[in-house]
MIKELUM-8048 format. One record per residue (C-alpha): x, y, z; residue number from 1; residue in three letters. Coordinates in steps of 0.1 Angstrom, whole numbers, plus 5000, padded with zeros to 4 digits. Layout:
X Y Z NUM Ala
...
END
This chain:
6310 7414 9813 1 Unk
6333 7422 9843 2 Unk
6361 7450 9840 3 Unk
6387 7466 9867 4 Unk
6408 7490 9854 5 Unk
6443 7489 9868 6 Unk
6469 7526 9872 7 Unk
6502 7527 9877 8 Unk
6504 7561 9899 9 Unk
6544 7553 9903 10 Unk
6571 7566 9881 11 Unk
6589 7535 9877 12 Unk
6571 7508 9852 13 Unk
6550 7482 9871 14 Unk
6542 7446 9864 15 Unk
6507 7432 9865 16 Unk
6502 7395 9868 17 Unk
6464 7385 9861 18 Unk
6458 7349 9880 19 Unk
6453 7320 9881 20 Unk
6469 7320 9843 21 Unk
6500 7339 9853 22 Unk
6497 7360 9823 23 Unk
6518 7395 9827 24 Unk
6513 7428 9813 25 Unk
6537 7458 9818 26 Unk
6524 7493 9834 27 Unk
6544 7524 9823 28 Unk
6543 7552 9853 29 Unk
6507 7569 9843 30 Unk
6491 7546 9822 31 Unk
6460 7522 9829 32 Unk
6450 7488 9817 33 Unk
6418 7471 9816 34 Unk
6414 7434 9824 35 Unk
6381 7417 9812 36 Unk
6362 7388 9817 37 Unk
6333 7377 9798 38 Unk
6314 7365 9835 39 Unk
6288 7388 9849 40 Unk
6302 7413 9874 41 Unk
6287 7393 9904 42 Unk
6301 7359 9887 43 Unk
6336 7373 9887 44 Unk
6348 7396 9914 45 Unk
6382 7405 9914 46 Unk
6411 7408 9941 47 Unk
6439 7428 9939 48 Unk
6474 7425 9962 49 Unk
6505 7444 9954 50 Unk
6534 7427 9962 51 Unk
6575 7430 9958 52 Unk
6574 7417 9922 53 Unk
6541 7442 9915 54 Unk
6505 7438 9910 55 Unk
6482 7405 9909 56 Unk
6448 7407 9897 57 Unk
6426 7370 9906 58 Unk
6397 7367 9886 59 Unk
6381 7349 9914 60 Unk
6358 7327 9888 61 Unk
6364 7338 9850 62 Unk
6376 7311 9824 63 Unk
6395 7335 9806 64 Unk
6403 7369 9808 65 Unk
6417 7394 9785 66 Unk
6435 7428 9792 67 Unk
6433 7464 9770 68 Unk
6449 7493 9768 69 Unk
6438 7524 9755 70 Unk
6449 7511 9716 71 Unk
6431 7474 9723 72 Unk
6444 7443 9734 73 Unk
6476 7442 9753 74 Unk
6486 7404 9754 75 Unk
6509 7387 9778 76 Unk
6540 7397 9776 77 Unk
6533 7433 9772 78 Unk
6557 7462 9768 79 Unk
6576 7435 9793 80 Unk
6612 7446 9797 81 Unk
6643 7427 9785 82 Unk
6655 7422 9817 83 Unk
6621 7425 9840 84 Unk
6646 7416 9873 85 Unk
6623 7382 9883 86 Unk
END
């Protein structure tokens, strides 16, 4: 199992999109998510870029991947805001 734990160090909330699935998840300023794969850590690697609209994490090989906060699984879409300005 491969994990990168992702912080938002900012103090305005920050969007992470986990690729290829274009799946996003919503960073409030000090808080950390998880993404996980079930692939072994040399199977999966994982890039990160930060760009204009936020954060993209690749999981360079995975077939699925899943993301966690510190309550469990935050799905896509999370804590997303009304009007997230894309």
């Amino acid at each position: 199992m491969a994990k990168l734990k992702v912080s938002n160090e900012t103090s305005a909330m920050q969007c992470m999109f986990v690729e290829p699935w274009g799946t996003d998840h919503w960073l409030l300023p000090g808080q950390t998510l998880t993404v996980v794969t079930e692939q072994e850590l040399e199977e999966a690697p994982f890039s990160v870029a930060v760009h204009d609209q936020g954060i993209s994490v690749m999981c360079e090989s995975a077939y699925s991947a899943e993301v966690y906060d510190a309550f469990g699984e935050a799905p896509c879409g999370y804590q997303r805001p009304e009007h997230p300005g894309w």
